[in-house]
N, C-alpha and C positions, 0 to 999 in steps of 0.2 A: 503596629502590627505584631502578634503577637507570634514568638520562635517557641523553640521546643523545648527549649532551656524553663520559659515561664510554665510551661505546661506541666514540666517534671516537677518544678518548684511548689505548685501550684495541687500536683497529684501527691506529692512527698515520695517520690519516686524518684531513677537513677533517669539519666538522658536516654541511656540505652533501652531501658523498659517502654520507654514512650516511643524510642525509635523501632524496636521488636512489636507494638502494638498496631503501628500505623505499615509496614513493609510485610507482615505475616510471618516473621521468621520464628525463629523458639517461643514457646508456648509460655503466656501469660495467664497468670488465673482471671478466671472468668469476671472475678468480684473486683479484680484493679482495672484490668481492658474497660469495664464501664466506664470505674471514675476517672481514668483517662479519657477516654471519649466524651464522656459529658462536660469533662471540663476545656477540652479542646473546643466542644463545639461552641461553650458559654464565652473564652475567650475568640474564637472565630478563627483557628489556627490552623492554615492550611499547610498538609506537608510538602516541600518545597521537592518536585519531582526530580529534579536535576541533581540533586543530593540522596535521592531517592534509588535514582536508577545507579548510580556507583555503586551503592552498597548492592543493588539486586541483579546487577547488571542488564536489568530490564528498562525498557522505557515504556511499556505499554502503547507504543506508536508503529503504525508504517506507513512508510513512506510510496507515496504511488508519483508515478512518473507519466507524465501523459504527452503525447503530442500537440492537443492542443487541449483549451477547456471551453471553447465555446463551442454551441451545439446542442439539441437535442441528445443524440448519440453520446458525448463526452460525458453530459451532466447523467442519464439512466449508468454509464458505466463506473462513475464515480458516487451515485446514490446506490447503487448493488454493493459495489466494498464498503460503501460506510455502514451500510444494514448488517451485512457480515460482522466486519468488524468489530461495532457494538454489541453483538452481542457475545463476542467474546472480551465485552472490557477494552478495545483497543482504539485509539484515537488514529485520526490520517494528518498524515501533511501532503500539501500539493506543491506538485509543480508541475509547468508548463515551458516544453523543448520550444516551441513553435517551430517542431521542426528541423531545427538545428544542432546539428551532433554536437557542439562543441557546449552549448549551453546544458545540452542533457549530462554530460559528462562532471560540467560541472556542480549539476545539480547532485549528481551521486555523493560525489568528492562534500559536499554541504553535506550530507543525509547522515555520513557515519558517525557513530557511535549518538546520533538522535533518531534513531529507529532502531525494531528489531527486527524489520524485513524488509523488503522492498518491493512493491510491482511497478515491472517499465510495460510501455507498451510504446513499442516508438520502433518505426520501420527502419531506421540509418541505422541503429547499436549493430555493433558485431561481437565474438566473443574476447577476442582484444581490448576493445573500450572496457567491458565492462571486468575483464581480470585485472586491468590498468587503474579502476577506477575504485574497484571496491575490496574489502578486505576478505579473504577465503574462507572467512566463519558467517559470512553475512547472506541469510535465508534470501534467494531470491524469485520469484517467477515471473516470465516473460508471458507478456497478452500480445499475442497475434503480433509476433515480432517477425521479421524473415531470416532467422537463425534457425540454420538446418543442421540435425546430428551432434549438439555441440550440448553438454553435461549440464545443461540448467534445464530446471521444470516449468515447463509452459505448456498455456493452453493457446491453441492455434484452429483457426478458421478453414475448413477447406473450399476456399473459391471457387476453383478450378473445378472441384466436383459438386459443388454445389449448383452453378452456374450450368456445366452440362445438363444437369440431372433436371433443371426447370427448362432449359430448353427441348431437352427430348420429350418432358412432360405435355409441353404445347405441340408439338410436333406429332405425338399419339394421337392427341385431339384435333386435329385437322388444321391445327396454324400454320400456316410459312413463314408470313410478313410479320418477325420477330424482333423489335429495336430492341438497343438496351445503352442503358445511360450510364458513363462509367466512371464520372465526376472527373476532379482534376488530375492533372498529367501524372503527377509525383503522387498519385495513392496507389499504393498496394493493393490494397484489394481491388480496387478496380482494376487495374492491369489484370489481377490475378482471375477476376471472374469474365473480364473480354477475353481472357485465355480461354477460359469454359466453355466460353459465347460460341467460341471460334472453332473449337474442337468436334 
């Protein structure tokens, strides 16, 4: 396999020109950036991201936290951030709480400094877990978590007013006999839209 070292050898060039060509950092002339790149690709030299992201402090990755991953539901919410994410260049990693605060915590506690952000979506985090768990420079957003008022950006579901707002809808239209199905005990939103139901 071939390193960076054979590449610069290879370009007659410094390790650093070959490392400034493949990270975007100071500016290579246009005429060496080729014969590096051609000659990377002839030897098949990929740059080795983990050595990559030190220098840039980036990883091109984030990391998404989910409740669960089976499902309909789970797989459209994790095919939306990968469409996203690609096209800003960004790769995912997953992980699955099943639920379980202690694993989600630990999943964060795994994620640092191998991401540059994180989405959780997981109903048990509080903002304790997640100042406990993560470092204060690390970008995070909460999906339809039950943290209320508390300095993270999240996007959140309104149940409760959702849930009224299609029952009154049927109710203008001449319904009474209005069920509604609210899945298992420990979901959030279900609770949250039999709240709606009920209201």
């Amino acid at each position: 396999m071939a390193t960076i070292k054979d590449v610069a050898r290879e370009a007659r060039v410094s390790v650093a020109t070959v490392s400034r060509v493949f990270s975007g950092g100071a500016p290579v002339r246009e005429e060496t950036r080729r014969r590096i790149s051609d000659i990377a690709t002839a030897l098949r030299y990929v740059p080795h991201s983990g050595a990559r992201s030190l220098i840039t402090s980036k990883t091109s990755t984030i990391g998404v936290l989910l409740p669960d991953l089976y499902g309909e539901f789970f797989s459209e919410v994790i095919r939306g951030i990968d469409l996203a994410g690609r096209q800003s260049g960004l790769h995912l990693i997953l992980s699955n709480s099943h639920y379980d605060r202690s694993t989600i915590e630990g999943a964060m506690r795994a994620m640092r400094g191998r991401v540059d952000g994180l989405i959780i979506m997981s109903p048990d985090i509080d903002a304790h877990a997640l100042r406990a768990n993560l470092p204060d420079s690390q970008p995070v957003v909460l999906l339809n978590c039950a943290l209320r008022g508390e300095a993270f950006d999240s996007v959140s579901i309104d149940n409760v007013g959702g849930a009224l707002a299609i029952v009154r809808h049927l109710i203008s239209h001449g319904h009474r006999d209005i069920a509604l199905i609210t899945g298992a005990p420990r979901n959030v939103d279900g609770q949250e839209r039999k709240l709606g139901y009920r209201t």
